[in-house]
C-alpha positions, 0 to 999 in steps of 0.5 A: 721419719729418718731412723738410726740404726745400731748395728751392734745390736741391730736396734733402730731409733728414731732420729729425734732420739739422737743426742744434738751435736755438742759444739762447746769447749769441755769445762771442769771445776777447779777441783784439786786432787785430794778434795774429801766430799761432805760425809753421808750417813743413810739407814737401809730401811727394812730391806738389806742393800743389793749390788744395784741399790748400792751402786745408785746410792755410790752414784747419787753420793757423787752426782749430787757433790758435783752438781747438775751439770756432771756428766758420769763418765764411769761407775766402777762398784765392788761390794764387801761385807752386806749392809742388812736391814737397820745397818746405818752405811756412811759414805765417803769419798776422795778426789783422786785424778783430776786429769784430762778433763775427767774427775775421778772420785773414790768411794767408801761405804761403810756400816758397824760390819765393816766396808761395803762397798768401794768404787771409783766413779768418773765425772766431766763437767 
């Protein structure tokens, strides 16, 4: 069996594991700057959200706007005040670039504490 080799950080793969060569032309919706994504409010549960449960909730807000074919490009989180057990976190987001194929998404979660977390996250289609 043929294998690759990182060599960054010395892991090797099989070669079926390597990802087919990608012959088509890059596709993106027509989504214009300043396109406000649908509002979504979710409960924490009996647990607070961390830095990682934060961060799927920012990216499963934007990867179910954009559909089954976006491609996350980039996921850039920075938390604010804590969202604790019971706290309702709404989260918005904003179309803010469009260029170059890449769509650029800001997010906004906010609970009654104040805001969240902020982030921006990159999409192609």
């Amino acid at each position: 069996m043929r294998t690759l080799t990182n060599p960054r950080r010395g892991a090797v793969f099989p070669a079926s594991c390597r990802p087919a060569p990608w012959s088509g032309e890059m596709w993106t919706p027509d989504i214009r700057v300043g396109t406000e994504l649908p509002r979504r409010e979710l409960p924490p549960g009996d647990a607070p959200l961390t830095l990682l449960a934060t961060m799927t909730v920012v990216e499963g807000y934007v990867t179910g706007w954009a559909g089954t074919d976006a491609f996350l490009r980039g996921l850039n989180v920075r938390l604010g005040v804590p969202a604790e057990a019971g706290d309702v976190v709404t989260v918005t987001g904003t179309v803010t670039s469009g260029a170059s194929g890449v769509v650029a998404v800001e997010v906004r979660a906010r609970s009654a504490r104040g805001v969240h977390a902020t982030g921006t996250v990159r999409l192609s289609w």
